[in-house]
N, C-alpha and C positions, 0 to 999 in steps of 0.2 A: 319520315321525319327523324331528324337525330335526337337524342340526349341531351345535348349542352345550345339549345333555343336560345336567343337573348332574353327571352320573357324568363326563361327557366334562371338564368345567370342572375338577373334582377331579382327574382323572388329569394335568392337562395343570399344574395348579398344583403338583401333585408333584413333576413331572420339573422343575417349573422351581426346586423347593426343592433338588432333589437338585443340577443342575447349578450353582445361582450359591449356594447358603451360607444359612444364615440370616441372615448377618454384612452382606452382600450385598445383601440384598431390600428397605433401606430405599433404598441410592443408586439400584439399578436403579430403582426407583418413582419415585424423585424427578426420576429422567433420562428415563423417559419421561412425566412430567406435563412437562418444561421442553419438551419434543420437541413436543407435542400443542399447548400453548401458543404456541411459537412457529409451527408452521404453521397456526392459526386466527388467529393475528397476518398471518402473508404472504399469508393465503388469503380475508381479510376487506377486503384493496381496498381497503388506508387510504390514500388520493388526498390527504388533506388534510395528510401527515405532513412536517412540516416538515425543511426540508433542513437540514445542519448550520452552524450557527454558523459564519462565518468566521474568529473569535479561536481556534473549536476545531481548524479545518480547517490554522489555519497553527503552532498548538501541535503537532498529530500530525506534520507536515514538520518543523517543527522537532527534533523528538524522534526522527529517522531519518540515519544518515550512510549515505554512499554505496561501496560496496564499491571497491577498488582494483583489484582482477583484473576483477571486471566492471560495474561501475560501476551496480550493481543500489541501491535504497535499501533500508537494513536496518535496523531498529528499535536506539535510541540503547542502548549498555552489553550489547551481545552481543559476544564473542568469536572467532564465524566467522560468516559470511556465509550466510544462510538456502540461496541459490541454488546459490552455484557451492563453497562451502565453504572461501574462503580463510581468511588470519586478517587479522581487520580490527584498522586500527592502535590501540591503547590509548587509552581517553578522557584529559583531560588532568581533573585534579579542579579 
């Protein structure tokens, strides 16, 4: 007899109704179809996938300042510092 029974599939579909909700079991599904997707994307060897733009690569630098306690880059309009947790100083508008 195999592993994957319809009785075995039903039980196993219960416990997973009972632990995440019914409320639940559209995002769960949705997150692991994006999960699945993305690793048949890293795991398909795409050699030909272009690097990124340079206009995009000096937008994202620009969109980052540099921590003052540790001088780490932190993405532009956050409050503390991803790293070390200081407070970084106020954007200027």
């Amino acid at each position: 007899m195999g592993a994957l029974q319809p009785m075995h599939l039903i039980v196993v579909l219960v416990i997973i109704l009972l632990i995440f909700g019914p409320g639940k079991l559209p995002e769960l599904g949705r997150a692991v179809g994006d999960g699945m997707r993305e690793l048949k994307k890293a795991t398909s060897g795409d050699a030909n996938a272009a690097p990124a733009a340079p206009a995009a690569v000096s937008a994202m630098v620009a969109a980052q300042t540099l921590c003052p306690a540790c001088a780490k880059a932190t993405p532009a309009g956050q409050p503390f510092c991803g790293h070390c947790g200081g407070r970084l100083a106020p954007q200027a508008a």
